[in-house]
C-alpha positions in Angstrom: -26.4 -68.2 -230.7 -29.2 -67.9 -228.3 -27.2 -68.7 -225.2 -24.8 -65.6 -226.6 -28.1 -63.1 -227.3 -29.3 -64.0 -223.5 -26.0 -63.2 -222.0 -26.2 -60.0 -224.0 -29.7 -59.2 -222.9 -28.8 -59.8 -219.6 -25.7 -57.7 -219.1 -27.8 -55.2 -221.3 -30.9 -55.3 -218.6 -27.7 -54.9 -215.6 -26.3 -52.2 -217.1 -29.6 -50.3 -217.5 -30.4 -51.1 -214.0 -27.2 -49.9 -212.4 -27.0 -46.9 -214.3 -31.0 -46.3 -213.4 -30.3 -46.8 -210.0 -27.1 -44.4 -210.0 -29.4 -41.3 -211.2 -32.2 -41.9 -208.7 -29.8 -42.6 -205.7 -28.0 -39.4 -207.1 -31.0 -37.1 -207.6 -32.3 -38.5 -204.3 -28.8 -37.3 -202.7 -29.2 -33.8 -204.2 -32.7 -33.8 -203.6 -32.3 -34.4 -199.4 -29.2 -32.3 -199.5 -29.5 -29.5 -196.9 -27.4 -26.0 -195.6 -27.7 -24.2 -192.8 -28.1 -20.1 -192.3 -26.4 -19.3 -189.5 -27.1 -15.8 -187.6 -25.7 -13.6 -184.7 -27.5 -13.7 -181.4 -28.5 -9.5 -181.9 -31.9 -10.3 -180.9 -34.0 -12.9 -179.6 -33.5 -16.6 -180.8 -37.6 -16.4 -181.7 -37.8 -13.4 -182.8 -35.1 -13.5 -185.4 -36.4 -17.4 -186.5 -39.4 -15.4 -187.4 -37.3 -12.3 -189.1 -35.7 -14.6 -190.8 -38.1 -17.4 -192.0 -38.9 -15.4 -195.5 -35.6 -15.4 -196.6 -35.4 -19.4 -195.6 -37.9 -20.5 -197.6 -37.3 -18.2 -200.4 -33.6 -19.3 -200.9 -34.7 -23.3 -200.2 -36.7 -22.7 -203.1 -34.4 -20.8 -205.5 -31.4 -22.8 -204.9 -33.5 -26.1 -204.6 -31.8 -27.1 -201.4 -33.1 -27.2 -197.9 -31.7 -24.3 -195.8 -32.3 -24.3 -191.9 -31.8 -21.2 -189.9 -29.7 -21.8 -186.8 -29.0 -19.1 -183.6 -25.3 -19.1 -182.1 -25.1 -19.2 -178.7 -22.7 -16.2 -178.8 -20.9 -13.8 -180.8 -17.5 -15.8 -180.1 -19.6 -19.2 -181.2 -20.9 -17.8 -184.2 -17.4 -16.1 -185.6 -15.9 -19.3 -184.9 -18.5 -21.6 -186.5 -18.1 -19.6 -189.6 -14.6 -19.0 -189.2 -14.2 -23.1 -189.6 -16.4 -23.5 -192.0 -18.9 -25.3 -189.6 -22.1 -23.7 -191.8 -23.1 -23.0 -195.0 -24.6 -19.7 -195.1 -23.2 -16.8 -192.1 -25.2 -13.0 -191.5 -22.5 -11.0 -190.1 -22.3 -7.6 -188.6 -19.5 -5.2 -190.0 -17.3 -5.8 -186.6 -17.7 -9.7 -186.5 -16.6 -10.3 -190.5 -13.5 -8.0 -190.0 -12.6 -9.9 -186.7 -13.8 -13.2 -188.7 -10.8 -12.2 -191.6 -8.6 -11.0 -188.9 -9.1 -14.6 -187.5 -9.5 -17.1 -190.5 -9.1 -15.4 -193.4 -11.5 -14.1 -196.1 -14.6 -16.1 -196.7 -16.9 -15.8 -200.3 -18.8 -12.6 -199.4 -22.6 -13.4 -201.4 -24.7 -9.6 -200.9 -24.8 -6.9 -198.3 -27.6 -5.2 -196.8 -29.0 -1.6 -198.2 -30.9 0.3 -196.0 -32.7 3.5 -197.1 -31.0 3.1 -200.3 -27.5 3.0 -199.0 -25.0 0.1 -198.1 -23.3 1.9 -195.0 -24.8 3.0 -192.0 -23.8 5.2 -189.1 -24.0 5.3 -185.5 -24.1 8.2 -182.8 -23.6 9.1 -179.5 -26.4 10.5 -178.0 -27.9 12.8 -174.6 -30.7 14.2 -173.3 -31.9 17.1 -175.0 -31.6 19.3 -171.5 -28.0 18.4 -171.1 -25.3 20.9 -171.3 -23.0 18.1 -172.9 -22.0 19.6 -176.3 -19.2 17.9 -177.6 -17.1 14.3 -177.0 -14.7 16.5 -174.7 -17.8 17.4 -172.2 -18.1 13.5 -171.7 -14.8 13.7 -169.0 -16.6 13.0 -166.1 -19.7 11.8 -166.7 -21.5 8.2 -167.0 -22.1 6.6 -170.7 -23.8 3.9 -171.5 -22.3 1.2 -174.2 -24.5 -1.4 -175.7 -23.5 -4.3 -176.5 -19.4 -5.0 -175.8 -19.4 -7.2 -179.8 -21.4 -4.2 -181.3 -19.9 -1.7 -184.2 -22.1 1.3 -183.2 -22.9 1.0 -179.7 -19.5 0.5 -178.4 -16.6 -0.8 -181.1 -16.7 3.0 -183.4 -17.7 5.1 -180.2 -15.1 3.7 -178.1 -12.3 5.0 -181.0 -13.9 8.0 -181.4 -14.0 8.6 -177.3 -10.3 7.6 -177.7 -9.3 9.8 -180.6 -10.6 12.5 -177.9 -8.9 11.4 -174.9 -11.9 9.9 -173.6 -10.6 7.1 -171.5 -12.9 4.6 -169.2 -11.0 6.6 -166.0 -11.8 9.9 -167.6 -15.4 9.1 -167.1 -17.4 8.9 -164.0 -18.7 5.3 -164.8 -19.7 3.1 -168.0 -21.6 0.3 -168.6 -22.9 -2.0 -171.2 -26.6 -2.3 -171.3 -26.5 -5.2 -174.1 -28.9 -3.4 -176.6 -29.4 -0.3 -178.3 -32.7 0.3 -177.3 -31.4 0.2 -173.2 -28.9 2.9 -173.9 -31.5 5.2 -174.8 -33.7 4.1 -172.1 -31.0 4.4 -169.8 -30.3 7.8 -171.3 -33.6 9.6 -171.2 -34.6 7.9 -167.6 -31.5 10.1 -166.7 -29.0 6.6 -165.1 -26.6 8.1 -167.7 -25.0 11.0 -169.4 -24.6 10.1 -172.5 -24.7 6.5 -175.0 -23.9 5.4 -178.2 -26.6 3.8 -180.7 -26.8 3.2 -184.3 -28.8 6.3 -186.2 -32.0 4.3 -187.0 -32.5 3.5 -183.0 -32.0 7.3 -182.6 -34.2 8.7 -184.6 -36.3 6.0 -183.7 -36.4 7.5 -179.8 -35.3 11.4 -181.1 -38.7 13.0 -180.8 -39.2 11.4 -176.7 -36.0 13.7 -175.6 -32.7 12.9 -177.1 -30.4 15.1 -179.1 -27.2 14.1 -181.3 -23.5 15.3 -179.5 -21.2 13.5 -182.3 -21.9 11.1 -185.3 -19.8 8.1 -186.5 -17.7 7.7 -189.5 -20.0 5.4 -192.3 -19.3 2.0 -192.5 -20.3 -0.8 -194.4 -23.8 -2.8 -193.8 -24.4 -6.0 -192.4 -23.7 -8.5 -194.9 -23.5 -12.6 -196.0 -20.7 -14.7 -196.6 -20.7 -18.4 -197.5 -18.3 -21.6 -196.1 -15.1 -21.2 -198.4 -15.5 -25.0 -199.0 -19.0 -24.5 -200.4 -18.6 -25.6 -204.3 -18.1 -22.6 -206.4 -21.6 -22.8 -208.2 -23.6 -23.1 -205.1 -21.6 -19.8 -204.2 -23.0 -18.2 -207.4 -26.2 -19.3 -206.8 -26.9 -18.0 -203.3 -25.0 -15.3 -204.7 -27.4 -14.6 -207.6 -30.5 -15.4 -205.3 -29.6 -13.1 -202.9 -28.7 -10.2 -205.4 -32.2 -10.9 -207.0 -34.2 -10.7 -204.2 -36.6 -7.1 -205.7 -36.3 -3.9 -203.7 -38.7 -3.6 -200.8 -39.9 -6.9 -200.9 -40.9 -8.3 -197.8 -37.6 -10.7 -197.2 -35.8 -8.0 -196.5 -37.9 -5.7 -194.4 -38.7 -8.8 -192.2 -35.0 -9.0 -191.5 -34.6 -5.3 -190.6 -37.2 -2.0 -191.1 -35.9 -0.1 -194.1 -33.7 -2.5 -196.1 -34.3 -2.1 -199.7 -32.1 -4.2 -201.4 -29.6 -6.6 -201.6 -26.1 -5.7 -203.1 -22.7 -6.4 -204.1 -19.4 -6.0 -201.8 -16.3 -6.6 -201.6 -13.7 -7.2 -198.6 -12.5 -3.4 -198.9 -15.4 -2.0 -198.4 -14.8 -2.7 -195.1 -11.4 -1.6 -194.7 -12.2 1.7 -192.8 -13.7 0.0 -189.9 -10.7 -2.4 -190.0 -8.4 0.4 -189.4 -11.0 1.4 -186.4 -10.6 -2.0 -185.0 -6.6 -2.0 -185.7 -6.3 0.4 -183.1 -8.5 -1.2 -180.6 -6.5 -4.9 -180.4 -8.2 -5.9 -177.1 -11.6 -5.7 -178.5 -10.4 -6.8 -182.1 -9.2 -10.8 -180.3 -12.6 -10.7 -178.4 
């Protein structure tokens, strides 16, 4: 009888101690678990570690996971690496999500950027204030200034709209891309070139030193976030529900960009206008 009670203690202590061990190796899995937030080269690697590092530390401790913030190399890098499900977390501009679906399919879309109290943005092609340029058919002839060749508003919606007007590259005297928004309107007022297309917020950023408006882009959707479509659905929902709850004007989001107010839902449609854009510009869609 007590040989039979010390077997039974022992197994007892065993079982205790394997299923002790099982929670604490468990917890200490989840606990050391860690995702990664991958973003677009648009700006310096630094300066958008430091644009960024609010919202890193503000959905590590939400979702209780480590995030690290990670720079692609390059806009082909970056669609690819969330294309294939490489990282956990992907910022996105509107042209690189609908090449991304064109590419791999849809991915779980998590929150969108507001800006100004709206989730689409335009962009606009710009001159000097003393040019005669008035319209997009004045451009024939003249030199323009793109941005960068991956961007929605300084070359992938002007371009169609240059199109729609029979604007073609031999119709002008010369283009170029100048890789950043801020160069075309450098380039612009310092007289290199005729014309250039920026997004509205870099205009009216530069409006008041000698620019004026000649044409104005169709809206399209904001910047947004999607997640890895492997990511388990209730880590989706909680980045989801972290992002979404992130209060208007707080400074996570106008650390990422000047003038975001909010975070909010989308869907894949509501980029479906800029897809039809893009549909028409196959070259530049595959890039």
């Amino acid at each position: 009888m007590r040989l039979f009670m010390s077997k039974s203690f022992f197994v007892s202590c065993l079982a205790i101690l394997i299923t002790t061990f099982a929670f604490i190796h468990g917890h200490s899995a989840h606990a050391g678990q860690k995702m990664t937030l991958q973003i677009h080269p648009y700006l310096p690697a630094s300066e958008l570690l430091t644009r960024f590092a609010p919202l890193t530390r503000y959905l590590s401790r939400i979702t209780g996971t480590e995030i690290n913030c990670n720079i692609s190399k390059n806009y082909e890098e970056h669609i690819e690496k969330v294309g294939k499900n490489m990282v956990d977390i992907a910022y996105l501009g509107p042209a690189s999500y609908v090449k991304l679906v064109s590419k791999y399919g849809t991915k779980p879309i998590l929150a969108r950027l507001e800006v100004k109290g709206s989730p689409f943005f335009k962009g606009v092609i710009i001159t000097s204030k003393s040019s005669k340029i008035l319209s997009l058919d004045d451009l024939k002839g003249k030199r323009f200034a793109f941005g960068d060749p991956h961007s929605t508003m300084s070359y992938l919606v002007p371009l169609y709209m240059l199109r729609e007007k029979g604007v073609s590259y031999e119709s002008l005297e010369r283009h170029e891309f100048l890789n950043s928004h801020k160069n075309v309107v450098l380039g612009v007022l310092m007289g290199d070139f005729d014309a250039g297309a920026v997004k509205e917020e870099v205009y009216y950023q530069y409006r008041d030193r000698g620019l004026r408006d000649v044409a104005w882009t169709p809206e399209v959707s904001e910047h947004l976030f999607v997640a890895r479509s492997t990511l388990p659905q209730e880590s989706i929902e909680a980045l989801r529900k972290a992002l979404l709850g992130i209060q208007r004007k707080d400074v996570i989001l106008s650390s990422i960009k000047q003038d975001v107010t909010a975070m909010v839902p989308a869907r894949d449609e509501d980029y479906d206008n800029l897809r039809s854009i893009l549909l028409t510009l196959p070259q530049q869609l595959e890039r």
